[in-house]
C-alpha positions as CSV (number, residue, x, y, z in Angstrom):
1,X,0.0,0.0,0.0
2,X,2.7,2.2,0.5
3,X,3.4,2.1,-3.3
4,X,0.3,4.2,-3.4
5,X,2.2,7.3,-2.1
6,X,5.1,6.6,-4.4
7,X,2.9,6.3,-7.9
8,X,1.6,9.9,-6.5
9,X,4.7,11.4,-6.5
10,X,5.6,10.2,-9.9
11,X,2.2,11.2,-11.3
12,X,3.5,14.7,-10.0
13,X,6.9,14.9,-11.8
14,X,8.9,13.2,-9.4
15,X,11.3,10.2,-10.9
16,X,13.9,7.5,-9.3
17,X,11.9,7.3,-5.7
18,X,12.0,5.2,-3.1
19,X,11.1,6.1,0.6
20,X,11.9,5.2,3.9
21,X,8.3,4.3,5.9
22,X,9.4,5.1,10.0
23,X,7.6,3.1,12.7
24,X,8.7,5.3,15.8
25,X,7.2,3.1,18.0
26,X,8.7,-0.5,17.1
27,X,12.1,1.5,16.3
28,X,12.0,0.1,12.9
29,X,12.4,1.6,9.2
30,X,11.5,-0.4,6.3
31,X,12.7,0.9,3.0
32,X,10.2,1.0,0.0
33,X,11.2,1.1,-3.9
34,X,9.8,2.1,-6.7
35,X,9.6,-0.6,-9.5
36,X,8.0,-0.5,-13.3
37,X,5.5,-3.5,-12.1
38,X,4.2,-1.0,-9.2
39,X,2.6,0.7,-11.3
40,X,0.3,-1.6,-12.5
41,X,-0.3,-2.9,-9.4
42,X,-1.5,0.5,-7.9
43,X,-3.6,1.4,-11.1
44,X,-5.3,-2.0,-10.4
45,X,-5.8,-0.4,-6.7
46,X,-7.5,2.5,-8.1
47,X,-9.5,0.8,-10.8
48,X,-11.0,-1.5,-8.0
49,X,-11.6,1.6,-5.8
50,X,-13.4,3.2,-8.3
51,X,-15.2,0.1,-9.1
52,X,-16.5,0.5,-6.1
53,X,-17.2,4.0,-5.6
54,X,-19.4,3.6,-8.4
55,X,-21.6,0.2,-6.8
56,X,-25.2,1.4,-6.5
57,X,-24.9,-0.9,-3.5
58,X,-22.5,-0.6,-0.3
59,X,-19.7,-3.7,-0.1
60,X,-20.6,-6.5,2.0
61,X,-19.7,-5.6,5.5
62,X,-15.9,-8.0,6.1
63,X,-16.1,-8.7,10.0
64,X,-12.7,-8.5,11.4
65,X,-11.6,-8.4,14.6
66,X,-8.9,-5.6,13.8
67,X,-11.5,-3.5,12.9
68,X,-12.5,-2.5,16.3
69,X,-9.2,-0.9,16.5
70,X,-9.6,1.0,13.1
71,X,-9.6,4.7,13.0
72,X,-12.7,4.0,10.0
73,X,-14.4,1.9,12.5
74,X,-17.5,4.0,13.1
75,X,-17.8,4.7,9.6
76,X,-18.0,1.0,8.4
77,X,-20.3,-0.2,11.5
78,X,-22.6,3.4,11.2
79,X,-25.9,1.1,10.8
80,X,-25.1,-2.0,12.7
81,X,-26.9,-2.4,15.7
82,X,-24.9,-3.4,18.4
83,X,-26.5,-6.7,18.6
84,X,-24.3,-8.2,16.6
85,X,-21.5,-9.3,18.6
86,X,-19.5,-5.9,17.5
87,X,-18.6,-3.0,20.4
């Protein structure tokens, strides 16, 4: 996913990236590059984004528990009651 923010940067006249994604607190660094396949990986991101942007219907609803720690959280559960096992 972090590819994303590279193909932006390219889309805006930037060349030869790579970046270095910081995780302050596990004290790690993990080094991204930019590669010629990337790029159709990430248009495939944004074609299936705007796939479903476009859905006269909302996705299914994917119940995971990692979601309850999501910063989207109340946007995905806004109409589920709270019967359903989900707080």
């Amino acid at each position: 996913m972090n590819q994303y923010y590279l193909y932006i940067l390219i889309k805006n006249g930037i060349s030869e990236l790579s970046a270095i994604i910081e995780y302050p607190k596990l004290r790690q660094q993990q080094i991204e590059e930019w590669d010629l396949d990337d790029l159709q990986t990430v248009e495939g991101w944004i074609a299936l984004a705007k796939k479903v942007i476009h859905q006269s219907n909302c996705p299914d609803l994917i119940k995971k528990p990692i979601c309850k720690k999501c910063s989207y959280y109340n946007f995905c559960y806004a109409t589920e009651s709270d019967s359903n096992g989900i707080n």
